[in-house]
C-alpha positions in Angstrom: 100.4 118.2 25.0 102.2 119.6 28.3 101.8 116.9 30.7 103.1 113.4 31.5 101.0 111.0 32.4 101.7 108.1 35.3 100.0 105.3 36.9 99.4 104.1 40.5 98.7 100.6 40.8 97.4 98.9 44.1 97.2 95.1 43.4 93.5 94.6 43.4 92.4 91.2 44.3 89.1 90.1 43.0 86.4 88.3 44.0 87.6 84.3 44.0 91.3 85.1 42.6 94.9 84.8 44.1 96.8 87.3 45.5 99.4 85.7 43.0 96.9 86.4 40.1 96.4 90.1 41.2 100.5 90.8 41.4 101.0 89.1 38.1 98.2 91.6 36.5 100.1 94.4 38.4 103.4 93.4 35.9 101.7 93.1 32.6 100.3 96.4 33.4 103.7 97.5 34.4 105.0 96.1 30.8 101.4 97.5 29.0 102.3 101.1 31.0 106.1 101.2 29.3 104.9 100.0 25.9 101.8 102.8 26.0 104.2 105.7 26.9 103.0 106.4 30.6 106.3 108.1 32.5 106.1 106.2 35.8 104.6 102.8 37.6 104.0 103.5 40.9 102.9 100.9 43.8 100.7 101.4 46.9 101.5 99.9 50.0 98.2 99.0 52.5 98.3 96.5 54.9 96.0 93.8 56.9 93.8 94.6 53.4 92.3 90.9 51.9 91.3 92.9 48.5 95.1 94.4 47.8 97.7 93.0 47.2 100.5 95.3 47.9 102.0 95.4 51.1 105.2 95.7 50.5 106.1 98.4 47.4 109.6 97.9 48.1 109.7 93.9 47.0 107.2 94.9 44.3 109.2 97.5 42.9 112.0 95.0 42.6 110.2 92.3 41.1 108.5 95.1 38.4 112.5 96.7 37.6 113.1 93.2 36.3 110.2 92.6 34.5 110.5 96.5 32.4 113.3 97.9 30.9 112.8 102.1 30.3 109.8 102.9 32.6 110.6 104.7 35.9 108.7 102.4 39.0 108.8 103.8 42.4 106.3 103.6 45.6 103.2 105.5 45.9 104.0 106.0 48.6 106.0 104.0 51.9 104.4 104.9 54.9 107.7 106.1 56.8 105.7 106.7 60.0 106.2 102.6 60.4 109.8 102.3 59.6 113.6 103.4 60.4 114.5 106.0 58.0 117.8 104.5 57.8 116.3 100.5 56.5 113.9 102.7 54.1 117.5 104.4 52.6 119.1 100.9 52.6 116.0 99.3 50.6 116.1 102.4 47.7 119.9 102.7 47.6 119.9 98.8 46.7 117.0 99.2 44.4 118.2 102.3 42.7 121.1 100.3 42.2 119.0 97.6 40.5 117.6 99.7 38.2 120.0 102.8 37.8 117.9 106.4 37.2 114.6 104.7 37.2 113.5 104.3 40.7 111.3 106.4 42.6 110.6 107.1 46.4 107.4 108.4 47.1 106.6 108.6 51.2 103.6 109.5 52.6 102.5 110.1 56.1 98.8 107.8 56.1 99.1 104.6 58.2 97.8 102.7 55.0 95.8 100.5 56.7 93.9 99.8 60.6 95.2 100.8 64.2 95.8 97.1 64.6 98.5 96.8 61.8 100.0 100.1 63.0 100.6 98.6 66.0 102.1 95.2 64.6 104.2 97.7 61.9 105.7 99.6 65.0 105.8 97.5 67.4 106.0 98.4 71.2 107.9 102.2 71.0 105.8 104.1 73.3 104.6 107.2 71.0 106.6 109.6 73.1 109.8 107.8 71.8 109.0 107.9 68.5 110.3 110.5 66.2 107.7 113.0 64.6 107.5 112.3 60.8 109.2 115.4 60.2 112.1 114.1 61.9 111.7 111.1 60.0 111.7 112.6 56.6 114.9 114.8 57.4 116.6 111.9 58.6 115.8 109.8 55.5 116.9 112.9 53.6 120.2 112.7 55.0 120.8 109.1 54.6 119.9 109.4 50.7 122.4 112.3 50.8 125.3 113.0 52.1 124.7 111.5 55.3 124.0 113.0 58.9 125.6 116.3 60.0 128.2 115.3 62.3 126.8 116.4 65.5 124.3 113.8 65.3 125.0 110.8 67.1 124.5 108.5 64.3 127.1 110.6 62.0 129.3 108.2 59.8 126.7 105.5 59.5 125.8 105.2 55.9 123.1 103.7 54.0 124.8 101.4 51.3 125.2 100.6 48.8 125.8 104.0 47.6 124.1 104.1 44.0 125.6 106.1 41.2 122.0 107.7 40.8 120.0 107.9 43.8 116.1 107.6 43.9 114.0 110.6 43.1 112.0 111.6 46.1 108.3 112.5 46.4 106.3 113.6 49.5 103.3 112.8 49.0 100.5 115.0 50.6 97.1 116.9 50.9 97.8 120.0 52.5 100.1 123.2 52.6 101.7 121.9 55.9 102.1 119.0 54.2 103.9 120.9 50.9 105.9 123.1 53.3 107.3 120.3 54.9 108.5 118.2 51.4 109.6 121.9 50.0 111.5 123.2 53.6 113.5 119.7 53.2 113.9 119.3 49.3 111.6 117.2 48.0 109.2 117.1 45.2 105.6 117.2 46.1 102.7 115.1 44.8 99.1 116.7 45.7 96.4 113.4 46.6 93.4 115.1 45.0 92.0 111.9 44.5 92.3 112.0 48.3 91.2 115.5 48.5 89.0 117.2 45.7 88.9 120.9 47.1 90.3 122.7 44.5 90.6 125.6 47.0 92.9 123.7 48.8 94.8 122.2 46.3 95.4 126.2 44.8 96.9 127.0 48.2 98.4 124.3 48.8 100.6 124.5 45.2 101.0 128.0 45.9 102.7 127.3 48.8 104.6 124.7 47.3 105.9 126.7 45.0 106.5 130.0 46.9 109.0 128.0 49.0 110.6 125.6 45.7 110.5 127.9 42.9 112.8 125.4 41.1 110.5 122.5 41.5 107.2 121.4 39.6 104.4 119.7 42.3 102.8 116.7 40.5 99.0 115.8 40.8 97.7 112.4 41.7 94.2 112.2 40.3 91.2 109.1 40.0 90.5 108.5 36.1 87.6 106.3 34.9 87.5 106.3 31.6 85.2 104.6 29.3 83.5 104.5 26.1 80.8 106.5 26.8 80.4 109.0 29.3 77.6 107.3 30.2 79.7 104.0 31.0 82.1 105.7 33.2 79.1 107.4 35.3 77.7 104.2 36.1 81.3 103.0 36.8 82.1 105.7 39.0 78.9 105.1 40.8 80.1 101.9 42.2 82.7 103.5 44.2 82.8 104.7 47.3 84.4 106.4 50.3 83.8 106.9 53.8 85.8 109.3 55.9 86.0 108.1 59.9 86.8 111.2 62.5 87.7 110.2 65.5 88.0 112.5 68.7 92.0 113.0 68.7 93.2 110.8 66.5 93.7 110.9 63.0 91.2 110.7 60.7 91.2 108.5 58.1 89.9 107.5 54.5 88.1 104.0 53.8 86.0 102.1 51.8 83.2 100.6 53.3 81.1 101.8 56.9 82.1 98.2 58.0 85.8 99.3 57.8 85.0 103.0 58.9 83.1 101.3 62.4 86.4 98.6 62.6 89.3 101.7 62.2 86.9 103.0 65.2 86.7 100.2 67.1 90.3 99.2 66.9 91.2 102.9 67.9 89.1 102.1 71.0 87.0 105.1 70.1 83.9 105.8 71.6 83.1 109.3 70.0 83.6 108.9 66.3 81.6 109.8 63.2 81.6 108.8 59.9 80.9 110.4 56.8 80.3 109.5 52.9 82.6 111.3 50.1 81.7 111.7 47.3 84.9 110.2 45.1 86.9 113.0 43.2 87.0 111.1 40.2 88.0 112.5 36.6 84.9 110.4 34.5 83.7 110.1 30.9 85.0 109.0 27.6 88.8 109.2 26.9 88.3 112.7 25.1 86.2 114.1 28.2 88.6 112.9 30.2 92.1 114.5 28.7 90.1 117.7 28.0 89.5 117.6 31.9 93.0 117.2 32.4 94.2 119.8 29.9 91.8 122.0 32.5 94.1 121.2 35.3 97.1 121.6 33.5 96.4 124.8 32.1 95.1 126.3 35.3 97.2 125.2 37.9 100.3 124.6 35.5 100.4 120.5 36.1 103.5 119.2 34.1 102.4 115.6 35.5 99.8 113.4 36.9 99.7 110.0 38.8 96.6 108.5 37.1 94.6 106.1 40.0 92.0 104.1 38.6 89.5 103.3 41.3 87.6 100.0 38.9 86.9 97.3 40.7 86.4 95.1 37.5 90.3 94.1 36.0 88.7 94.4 32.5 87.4 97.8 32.9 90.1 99.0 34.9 92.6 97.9 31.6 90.4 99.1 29.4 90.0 102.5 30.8 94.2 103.0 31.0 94.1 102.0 27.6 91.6 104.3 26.3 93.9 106.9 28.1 96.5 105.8 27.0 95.5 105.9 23.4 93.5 109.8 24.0 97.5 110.5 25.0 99.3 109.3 22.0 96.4 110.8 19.9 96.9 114.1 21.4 100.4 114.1 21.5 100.9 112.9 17.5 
């Protein structure tokens, strides 16, 4: 087999439990992800959400470096567009000094959550202040490097501790602007087709990817259901759904109810808005449908690795489809 195979997990919260309960799932999974052979553990970070659990990837990380010992663990992704570059290079110097060659930092540009915790997250910089998040990105860049080039005036400042290996870093994206950007300024790029499911796009978008970071391998973040029967995981998949809001001059933005598509709107103070149902791009069927989907992938658009999301909302299923994966992984491989 060609390919890797990592996780992205979100802290789901079920009906009745703990956020406690939800985070302490997301370790054994962590510990269950190492011992099955999956490459990385990646966390989410959404906020003002009362059914996830991870607001904060860079605490969890910390907490999940302890708790493994081999398995690299990284965000999927921090949503710089909320932070100082320079606070988000302090928190993944210190945790890649935690956990030396094993953590990852993947950034993406989505608010991760409502236009009222963007607001809270940024506080009162009027927008014209604010840097754009390519800005951002090359300033984070530069403080998980070498520093700032010395005409800026921040040059000197840097972002300790310095760790002997620093975090590997992912853009995480669903466009060619958004590839262009992660190759123009070094980074690896991770394609969200579980976000977007045009394969049109995504062959554009890898080709431009790699016409400007010949050297570097994009990774694809897919949603896996896997069951049984192929039967099961349709009637899993069927559960799940998505609704895209588009609101006049804003960003437009991916949820999972109407009742938090009409809130994003209403928070927004949007008057002209519309909403629209996706269908989810979801990889479904038995473990052998599934990894003969994937070899698809691989061998068509030359994936060495995928970020496996599992979009379950029942804990059992969920496990039990990453395990059936799992073990349609180690079968292949062997």
């Amino acid at each position: 087999m060609g390919y890797a195979l990592s996780l992205l997990d979100k802290s789901p919260i079920q009906d009745g439990e703990t956020a406690s309960t939800a985070l302490k799932r997301t370790i054994e999974l962590a510990r269950l992800a190492e011992q099955w052979g999956f490459h990385r553990f990646w966390v989410a970070e959404h906020h003002d959400t009362p059914a996830l659990a991870s607001s904060s990837p860079e605490v969890l990380i910390a907490f999940l470096l302890a708790n493994t010992t081999r398995i690299r663990v990284g965000s999927g992704g921090v949503m710089l567009q909320h932070y100082s570059p320079y606070k988000v290079a302090e928190n993944f110097n210190l945790l890649a000094a935690l956990g030396p060659d094993r953590v990852d930092l993947g950034v993406g540009k989505a608010p991760g959550g409502l236009p009222y915790s963007t607001r809270a997250l940024q506080g009162v910089i009027p927008r014209s202040e604010k840097q754009d998040f390519a800005a951002q990105l090359a300033q984070l860049g530069a403080f998980l490097a070498k520093g700032l080039p010395e005409s800026d005036p921040l040059a000197g400042v840097r972002a300790t501790p310095l760790p002997t290996v620093a975090a590997h870093r992912f853009l995480l994206g669903a466009s060619v602007d958004s590839a262009e950007l992660a190759a123009a300024q070094g980074w690896d790029f991770v394609f969200a087709s579980h976000l977007n499911g045009d394969e049109t796009v995504l062959q554009q978008t890898l080709d431009a990817y790699r016409k400007k970071a010949p050297d570097r391998s994009p990774l694809l973040a897919v949603g896996i259901v896997a069951a049984e029967t192929d039967a099961e995981a349709e009637r899993l998949v069927g559960n799940i759904q998505h609704f895209k809001v588009h609101v006049e001059n804003g960003q437009s933005v991916t949820v999972g109810s109407v009742e938090q598509a009409e809130e994003y709107a209403r928070q927004a103070g949007a008057t002209n808005y519309r909403i629209e149902k996706k269908t989810p791009n979801v990889l479904r069927g038995s473990a052998h449908t599934v990894t003969d989907q994937l070899e698809r992938l691989h061998s068509r658009y030359g994936i060495g690795e995928f970020i496996i999301d599992t979009p379950i909302n029942d804990a059992a299923k969920r496990l039990r489809s990453i395990e059936l994966l799992a073990q349609a992984q180690f079968a292949a491989a062997a």
